[in-house]
VEXLUMGU-218117 format. One line per 3 residues: number of its first residue (from 0); their letters; for each residue x negated, y, z negated of C-alpha. Coordinates in pm, 1 decimal. Layout:
REM residues N
NUM) A) X,Y,Z; ...
This chain:
REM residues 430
0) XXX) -332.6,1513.1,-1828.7; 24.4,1555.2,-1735.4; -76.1,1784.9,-1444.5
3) XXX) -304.4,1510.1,-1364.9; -67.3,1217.5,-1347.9; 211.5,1412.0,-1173.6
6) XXX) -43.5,1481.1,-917.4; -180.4,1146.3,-877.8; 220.3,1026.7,-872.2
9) XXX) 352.3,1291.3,-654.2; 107.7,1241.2,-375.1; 126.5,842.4,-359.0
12) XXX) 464.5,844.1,-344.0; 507.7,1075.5,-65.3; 198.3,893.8,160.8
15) XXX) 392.4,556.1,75.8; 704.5,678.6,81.0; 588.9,828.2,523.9
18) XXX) 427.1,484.5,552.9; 746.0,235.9,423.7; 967.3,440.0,635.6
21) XXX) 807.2,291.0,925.1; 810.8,-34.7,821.7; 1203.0,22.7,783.3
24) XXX) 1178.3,117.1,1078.0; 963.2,-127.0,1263.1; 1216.1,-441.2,1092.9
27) XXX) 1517.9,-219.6,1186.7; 1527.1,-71.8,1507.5; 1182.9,24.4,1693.4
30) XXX) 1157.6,-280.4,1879.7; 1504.0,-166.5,2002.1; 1390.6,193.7,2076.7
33) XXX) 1035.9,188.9,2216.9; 1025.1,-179.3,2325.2; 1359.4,-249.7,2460.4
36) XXX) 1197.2,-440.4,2779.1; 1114.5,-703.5,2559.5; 1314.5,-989.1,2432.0
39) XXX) 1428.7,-997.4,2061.6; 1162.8,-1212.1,1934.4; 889.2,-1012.3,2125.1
42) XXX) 1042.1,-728.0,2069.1; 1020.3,-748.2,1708.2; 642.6,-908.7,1725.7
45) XXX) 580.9,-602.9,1924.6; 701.6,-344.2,1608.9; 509.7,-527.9,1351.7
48) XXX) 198.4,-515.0,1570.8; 275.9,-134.1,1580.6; 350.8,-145.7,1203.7
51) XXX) -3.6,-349.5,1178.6; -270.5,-83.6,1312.9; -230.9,115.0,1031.2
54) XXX) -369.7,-113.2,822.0; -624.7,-167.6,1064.2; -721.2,159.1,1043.5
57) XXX) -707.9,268.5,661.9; -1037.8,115.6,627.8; -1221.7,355.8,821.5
60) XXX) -990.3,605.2,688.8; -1128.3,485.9,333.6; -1489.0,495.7,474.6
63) XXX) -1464.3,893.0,571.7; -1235.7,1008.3,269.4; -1459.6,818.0,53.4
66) XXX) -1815.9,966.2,209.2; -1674.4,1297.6,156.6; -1482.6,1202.4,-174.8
69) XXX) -1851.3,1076.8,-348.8; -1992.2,1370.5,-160.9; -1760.9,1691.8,-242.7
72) XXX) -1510.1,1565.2,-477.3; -1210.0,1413.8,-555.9; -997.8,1712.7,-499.9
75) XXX) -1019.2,1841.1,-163.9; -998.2,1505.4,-7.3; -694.7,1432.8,-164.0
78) XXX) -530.5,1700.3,35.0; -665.4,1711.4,334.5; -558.3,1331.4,358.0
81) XXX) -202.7,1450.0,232.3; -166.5,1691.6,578.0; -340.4,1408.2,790.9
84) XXX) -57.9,1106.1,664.4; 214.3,1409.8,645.8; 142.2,1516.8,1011.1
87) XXX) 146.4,1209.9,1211.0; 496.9,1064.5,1004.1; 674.1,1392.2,1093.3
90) XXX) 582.1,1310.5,1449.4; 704.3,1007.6,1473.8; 1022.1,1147.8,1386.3
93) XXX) 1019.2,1340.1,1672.1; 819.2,1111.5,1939.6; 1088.9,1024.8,2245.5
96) XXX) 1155.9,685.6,2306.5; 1106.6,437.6,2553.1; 1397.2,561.1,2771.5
99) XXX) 1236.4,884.7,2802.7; 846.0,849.7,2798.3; 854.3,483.3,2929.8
102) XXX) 505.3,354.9,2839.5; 434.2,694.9,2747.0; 650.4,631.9,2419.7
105) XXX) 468.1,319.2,2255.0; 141.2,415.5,2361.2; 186.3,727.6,2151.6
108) XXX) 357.4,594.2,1878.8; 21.7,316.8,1804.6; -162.9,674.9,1841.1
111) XXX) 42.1,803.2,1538.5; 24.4,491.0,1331.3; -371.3,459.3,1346.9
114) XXX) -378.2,829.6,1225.4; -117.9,725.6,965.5; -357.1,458.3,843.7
117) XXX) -664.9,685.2,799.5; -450.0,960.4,608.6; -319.5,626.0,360.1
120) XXX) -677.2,474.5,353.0; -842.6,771.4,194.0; -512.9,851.7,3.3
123) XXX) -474.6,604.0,-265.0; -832.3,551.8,-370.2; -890.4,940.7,-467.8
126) XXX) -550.6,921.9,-623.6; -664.0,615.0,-843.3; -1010.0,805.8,-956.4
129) XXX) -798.9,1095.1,-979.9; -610.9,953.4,-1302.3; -913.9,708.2,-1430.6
132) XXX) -1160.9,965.6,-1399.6; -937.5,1252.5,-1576.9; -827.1,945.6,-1851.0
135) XXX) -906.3,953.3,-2190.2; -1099.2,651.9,-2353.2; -837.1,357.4,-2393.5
138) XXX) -584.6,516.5,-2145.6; -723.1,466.4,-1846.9; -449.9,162.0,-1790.0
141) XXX) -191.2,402.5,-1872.1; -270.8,679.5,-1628.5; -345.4,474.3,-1319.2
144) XXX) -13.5,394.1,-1362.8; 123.4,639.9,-1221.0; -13.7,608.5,-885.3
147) XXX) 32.0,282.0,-909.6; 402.8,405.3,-910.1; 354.1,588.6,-625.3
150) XXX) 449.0,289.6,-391.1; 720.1,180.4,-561.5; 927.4,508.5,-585.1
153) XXX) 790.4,594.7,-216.4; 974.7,301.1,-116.2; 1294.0,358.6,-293.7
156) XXX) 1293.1,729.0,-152.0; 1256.9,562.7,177.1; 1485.3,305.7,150.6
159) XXX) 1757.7,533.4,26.9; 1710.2,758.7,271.4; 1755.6,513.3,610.1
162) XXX) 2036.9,381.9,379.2; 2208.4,698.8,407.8; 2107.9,748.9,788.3
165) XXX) 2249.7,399.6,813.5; 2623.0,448.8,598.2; 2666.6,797.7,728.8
168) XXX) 2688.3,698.5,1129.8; 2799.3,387.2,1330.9; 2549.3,194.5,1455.7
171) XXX) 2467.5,320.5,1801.7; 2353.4,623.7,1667.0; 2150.5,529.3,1409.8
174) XXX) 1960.1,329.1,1625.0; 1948.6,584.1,1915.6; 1834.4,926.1,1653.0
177) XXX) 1948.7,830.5,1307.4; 1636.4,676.1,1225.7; 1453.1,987.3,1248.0
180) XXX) 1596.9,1184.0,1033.7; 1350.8,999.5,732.3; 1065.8,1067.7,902.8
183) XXX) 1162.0,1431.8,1044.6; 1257.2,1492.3,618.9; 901.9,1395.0,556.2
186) XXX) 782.1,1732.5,544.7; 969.7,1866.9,267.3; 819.6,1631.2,53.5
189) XXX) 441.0,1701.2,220.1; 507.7,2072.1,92.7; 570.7,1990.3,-254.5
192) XXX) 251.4,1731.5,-300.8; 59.5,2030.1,-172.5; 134.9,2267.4,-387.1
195) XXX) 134.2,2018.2,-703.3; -276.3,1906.9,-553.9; -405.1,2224.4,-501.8
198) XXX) -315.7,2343.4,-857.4; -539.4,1990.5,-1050.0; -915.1,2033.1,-1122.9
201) XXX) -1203.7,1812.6,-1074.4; -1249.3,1554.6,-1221.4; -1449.5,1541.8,-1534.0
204) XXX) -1660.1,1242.7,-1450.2; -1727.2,1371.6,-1094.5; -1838.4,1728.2,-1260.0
207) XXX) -2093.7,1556.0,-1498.9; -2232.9,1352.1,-1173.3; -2238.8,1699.5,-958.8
210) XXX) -2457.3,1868.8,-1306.9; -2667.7,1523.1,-1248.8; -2714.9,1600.4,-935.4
213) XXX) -2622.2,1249.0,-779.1; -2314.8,1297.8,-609.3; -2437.6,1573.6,-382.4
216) XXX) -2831.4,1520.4,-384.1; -2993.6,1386.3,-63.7; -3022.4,1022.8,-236.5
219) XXX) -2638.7,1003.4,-200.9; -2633.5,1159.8,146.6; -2413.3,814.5,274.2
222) XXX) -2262.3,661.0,-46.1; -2126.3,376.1,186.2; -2422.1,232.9,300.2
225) XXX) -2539.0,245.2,-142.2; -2207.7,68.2,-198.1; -2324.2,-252.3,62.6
228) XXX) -2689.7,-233.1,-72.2; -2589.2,-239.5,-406.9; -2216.7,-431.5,-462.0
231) XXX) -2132.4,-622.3,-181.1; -1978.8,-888.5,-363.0; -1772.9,-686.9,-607.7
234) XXX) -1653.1,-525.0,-263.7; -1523.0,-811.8,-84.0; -1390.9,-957.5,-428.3
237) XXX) -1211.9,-649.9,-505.8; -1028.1,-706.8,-132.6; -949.9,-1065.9,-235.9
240) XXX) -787.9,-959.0,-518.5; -554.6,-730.8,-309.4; -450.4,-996.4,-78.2
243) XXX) -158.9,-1128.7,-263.9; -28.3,-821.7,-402.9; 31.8,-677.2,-3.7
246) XXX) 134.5,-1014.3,136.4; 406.4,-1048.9,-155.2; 530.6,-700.3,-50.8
249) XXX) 529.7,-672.4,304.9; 647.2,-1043.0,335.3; 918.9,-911.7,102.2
252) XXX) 1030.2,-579.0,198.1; 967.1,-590.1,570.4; 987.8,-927.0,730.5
255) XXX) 1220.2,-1045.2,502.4; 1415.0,-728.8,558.8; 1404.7,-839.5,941.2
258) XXX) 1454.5,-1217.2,851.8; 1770.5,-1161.9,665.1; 1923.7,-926.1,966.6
261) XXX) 1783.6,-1139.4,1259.5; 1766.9,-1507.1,1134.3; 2044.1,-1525.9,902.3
264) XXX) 2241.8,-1245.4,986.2; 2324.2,-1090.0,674.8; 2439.3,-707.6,731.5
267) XXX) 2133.5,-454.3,764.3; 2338.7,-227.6,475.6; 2370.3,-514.4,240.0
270) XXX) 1994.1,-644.4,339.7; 1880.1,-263.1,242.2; 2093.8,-281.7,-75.1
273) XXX) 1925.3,-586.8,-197.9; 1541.4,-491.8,-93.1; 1657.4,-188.3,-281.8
276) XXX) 1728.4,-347.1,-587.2; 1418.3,-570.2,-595.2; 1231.9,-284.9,-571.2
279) XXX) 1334.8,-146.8,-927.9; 1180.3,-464.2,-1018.4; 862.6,-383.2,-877.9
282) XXX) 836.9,-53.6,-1040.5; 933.7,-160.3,-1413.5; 640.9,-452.2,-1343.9
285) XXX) 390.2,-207.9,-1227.2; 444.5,28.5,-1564.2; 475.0,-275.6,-1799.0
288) XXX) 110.2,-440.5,-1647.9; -20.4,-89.8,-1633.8; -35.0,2.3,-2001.7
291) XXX) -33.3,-384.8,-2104.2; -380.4,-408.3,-1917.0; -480.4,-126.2,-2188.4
294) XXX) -475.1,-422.9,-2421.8; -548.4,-707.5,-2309.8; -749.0,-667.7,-2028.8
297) XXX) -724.4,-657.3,-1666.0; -853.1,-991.3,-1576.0; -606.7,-1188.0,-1782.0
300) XXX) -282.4,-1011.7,-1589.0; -437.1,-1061.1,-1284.8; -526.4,-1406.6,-1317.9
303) XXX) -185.1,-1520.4,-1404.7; -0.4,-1296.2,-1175.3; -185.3,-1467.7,-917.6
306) XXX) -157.8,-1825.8,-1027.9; 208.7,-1809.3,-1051.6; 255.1,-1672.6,-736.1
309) XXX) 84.8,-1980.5,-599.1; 427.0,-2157.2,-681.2; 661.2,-1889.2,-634.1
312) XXX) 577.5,-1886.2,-271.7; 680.6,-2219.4,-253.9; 1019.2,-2109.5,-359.6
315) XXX) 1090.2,-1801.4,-140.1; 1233.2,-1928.3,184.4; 1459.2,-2226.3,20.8
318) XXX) 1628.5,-1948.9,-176.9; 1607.8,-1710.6,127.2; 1736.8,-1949.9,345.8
321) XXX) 2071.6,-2048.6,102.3; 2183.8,-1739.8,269.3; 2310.9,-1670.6,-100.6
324) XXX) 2313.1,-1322.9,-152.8; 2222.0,-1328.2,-516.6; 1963.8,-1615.0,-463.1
327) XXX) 1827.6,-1369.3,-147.1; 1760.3,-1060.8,-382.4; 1572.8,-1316.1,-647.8
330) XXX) 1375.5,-1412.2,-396.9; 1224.2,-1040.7,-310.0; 1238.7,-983.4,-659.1
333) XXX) 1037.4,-1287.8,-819.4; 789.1,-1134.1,-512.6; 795.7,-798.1,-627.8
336) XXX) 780.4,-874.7,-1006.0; 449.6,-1053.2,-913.8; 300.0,-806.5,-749.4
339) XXX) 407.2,-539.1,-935.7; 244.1,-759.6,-1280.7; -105.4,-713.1,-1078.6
342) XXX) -90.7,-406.0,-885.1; -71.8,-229.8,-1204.0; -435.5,-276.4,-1338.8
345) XXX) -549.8,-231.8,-989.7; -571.0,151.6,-1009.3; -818.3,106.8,-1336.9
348) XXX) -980.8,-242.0,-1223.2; -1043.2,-168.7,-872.3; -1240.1,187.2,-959.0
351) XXX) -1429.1,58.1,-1250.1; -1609.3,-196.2,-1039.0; -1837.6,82.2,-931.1
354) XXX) -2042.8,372.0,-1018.3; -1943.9,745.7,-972.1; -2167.4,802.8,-693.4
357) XXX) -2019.6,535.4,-407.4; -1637.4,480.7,-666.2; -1459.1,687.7,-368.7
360) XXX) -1581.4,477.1,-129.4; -1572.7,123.0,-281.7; -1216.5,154.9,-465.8
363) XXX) -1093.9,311.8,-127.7; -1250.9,41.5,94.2; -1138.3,-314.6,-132.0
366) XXX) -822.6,-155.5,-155.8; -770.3,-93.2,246.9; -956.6,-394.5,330.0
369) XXX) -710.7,-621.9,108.3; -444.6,-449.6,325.3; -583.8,-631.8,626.2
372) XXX) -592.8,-899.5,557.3; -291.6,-944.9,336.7; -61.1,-624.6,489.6
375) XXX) -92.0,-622.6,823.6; -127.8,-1015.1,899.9; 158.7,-1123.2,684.4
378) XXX) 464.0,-1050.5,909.6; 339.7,-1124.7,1229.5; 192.3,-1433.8,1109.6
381) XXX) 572.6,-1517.5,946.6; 736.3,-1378.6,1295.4; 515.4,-1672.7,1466.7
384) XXX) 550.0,-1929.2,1176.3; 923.0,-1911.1,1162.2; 938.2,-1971.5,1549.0
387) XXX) 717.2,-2236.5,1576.4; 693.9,-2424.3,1247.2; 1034.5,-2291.3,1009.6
390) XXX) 1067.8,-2078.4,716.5; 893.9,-2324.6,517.6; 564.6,-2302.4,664.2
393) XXX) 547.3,-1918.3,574.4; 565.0,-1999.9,193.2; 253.0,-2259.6,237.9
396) XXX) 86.0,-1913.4,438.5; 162.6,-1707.6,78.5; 20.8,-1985.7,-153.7
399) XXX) -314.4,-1997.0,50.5; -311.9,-1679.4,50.2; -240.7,-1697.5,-342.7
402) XXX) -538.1,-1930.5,-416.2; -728.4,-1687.8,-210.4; -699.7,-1405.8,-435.7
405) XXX) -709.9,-1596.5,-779.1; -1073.3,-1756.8,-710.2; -1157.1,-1372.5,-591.7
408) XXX) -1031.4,-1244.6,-940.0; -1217.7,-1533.8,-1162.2; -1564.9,-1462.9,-985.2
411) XXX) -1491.2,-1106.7,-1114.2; -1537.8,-995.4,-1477.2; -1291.5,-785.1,-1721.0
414) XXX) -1342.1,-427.9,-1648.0; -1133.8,-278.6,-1961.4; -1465.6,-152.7,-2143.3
417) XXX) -1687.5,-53.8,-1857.9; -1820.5,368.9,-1911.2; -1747.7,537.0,-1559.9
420) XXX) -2035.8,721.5,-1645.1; -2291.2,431.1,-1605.0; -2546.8,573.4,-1299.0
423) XXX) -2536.1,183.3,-1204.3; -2321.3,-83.6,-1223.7; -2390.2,-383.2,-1455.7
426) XXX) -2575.0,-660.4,-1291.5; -2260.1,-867.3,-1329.0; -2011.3,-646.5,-1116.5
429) X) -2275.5,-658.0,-839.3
């Protein structure tokens, strides 16, 4: 089991860790280096939009990983979808810009960030099943933390790292190669996660479906189309329930990140420092929820998580906005604490809503589909709120968004007690 969980860390905190770089990126300087035409506002609309087809994407990059995942196995997926997210970030660090392709240079760079997407949307669901599906009885909370982790740390890693790039050359330069050097880096970590995934097993609970003969038998030849036949609901649900966890985090840690530099013109150092900090938060809420939601459920966390963020949204931008810089990082990190409080059962809750055969694909394809709607929307929805409407206007976006995902999590049941070796699923996860 330790094998296990370092796997099912290692390899979610290296895909997150290639995906936040470019949203560091994207609120830092890409709208500078492939979209320089462009006024600042548009500029920066234009990044995000770049930043946003990755999450477009990761649900059809959860469709094919998961086909193959409830097909073949966990195992083989998870690595091939390590190279493909591994590949295109290591790319980007060495795509020319703007001045040098012209056109050429964004065109390319969407290319890269689709494929980036499909790696991520097949990533995190076999890394989930990886750690429920190895966990003993009780413990499945407790392993899915870790990659439930994965995002977290990824993040720091990043963040750290274009906070070097950033301290260790004047400006000029960071914007004109510095940035790169993250994403060039990449691959160092890409080696590592491949050498930890291709030492794991099977999972157990995939093994005793493979001896049944489900997984692979010509009844399961497209577990995607069993998954809509047979759980629609707890599939669109399960998305619903992600929505507020990736709006609190991507309206934290990348437009805010932009909204502090831009709007109130706090230094891009001190505006990593403090993102940086309420990103510890996020990680000690993601363990605590994680092996709390061993005990008492994982309904009950995410039920509250989400009903306080209702009103915590209504706080963000008036203590954003003080321009205070203590009141700035409280902001990011009453966000992160929330999300980290119910993105920790996810990696349990999310895969037992379904059975072994089509898990893969439903886990994989809630958990991307959430990121639509509540990832990629979220800062270009803020970028056009804050010039049309004000600040304000994006914390009555987060609430909706809030109320959204609590009625999704109340028309779902508890989870903690479901056997992940049930051929169906119960009538009332359907």
């Amino acid at each position: 089991m330790g094998r296990v969980a370092v796997a099912s860390f290692i390899g979610t905190t290296i895909e997150f860790f290639d995906f936040y770089a470019y949203g560091l990126a994207a609120a830092l300087v890409l709208n500078k280096a492939f979209f320089p035409e462009l006024d600042p506002v548009t500029g920066t609309l234009a990044a995000f939009s770049t930043y946003a087809v990755a999450f477009v994407s990761r649900p059809l990059g959860a469709a094919l990983f998961g086909h193959f995942g409830d097909r073949v196995g966990r195992k083989t997926i998870l690595i091939v979808s390590l190279l493909l997210m591994g590949g295109s970030t290591f790319l980007v660090g060495l795509l020319p810009g703007y001045a040098s392709w012209g056109i050429a240079a964004p065109v390319v760079l969407v290319v890269l960030r689709f494929i980036q997407g499909i790696g991520l949307g097949g990533e995190w669901g076999g890394a989930a099943l990886l750690a429920t599906e190895h966990a003993p009885p009780g413990k499945r909370g407790f392993y899915a933390m870790f990659p439930q982790l994965g995002p977290a740390v990824g993040f720091i890693l990043a963040n750290l790292s274009f906070l070097g790039a950033r301290l260790a050359m004047p400006q000029d330069q960071f914007v004109a190669w510095g940035w790169r050097i993250p994403f060039i880096a990449s691959a160092v970590l890409i080696l590592i996660g491949l050498y930890i995934r291709v030492r794991i097993a099977e999972t157990p609970v995939f093994r005793r479906a493979l001896a049944r003969q489900e997984a692979a038998s010509t009844v399961n030849r497209v577990p995607l189309l069993r998954l809509f036949r047979a759980q629609p609901g707890a599939l669109l649900l399960g998305a619903g329930v992600m929505m507020i966890q990736y709006t609190l985090f991507y309206t934290s840690t990348t437009y805010l990140l932009s909204y502090g530099t831009r709007i109130l013109g706090i230094g891009e150092i001190t505006m990593l420092v403090i993102v940086l900090l309420a990103v510890v938060v996020l990680g000690l809420a993601t363990a605590a929820s994680s092996i709390l939601s061993d005990r008492v459920g994982r309904r009950r966390l995410l039920v509250i998580s989400a009903a306080v963020a209702i009103g915590w949204a209504l706080l963000i931008f008036p203590l954003v906005d003080s321009g205070n810089l203590f009141l700035v990082w409280l902001a990011l990190a009453g966000c992160l604490c929330l999300m980290g409080l119910s993105f920790g059962p996810m990696g349990a809750f999310l895969p037992e809503l379904f059975p072994t055969r089509y898990r893969y694909s439903g886990a994989a394809l809630s958990y991307s589909l959430g990121g639509v709607l509540g990832g990629a929307l979220p800062p270009i929805i803020a970028v056009q709120l804050q010039a049309n409407l004000g600040s304000w206007s994006i914390g009555i976006y987060i609430a909706i968004v809030a109320v959204i995902s609590l009625g999704s999590v109340l028309a779902l049941p508890e989870t903690r007690e479901v056997d992940l070796d049930a051929e169906v699923a119960d009538e009332k996860f359907r």
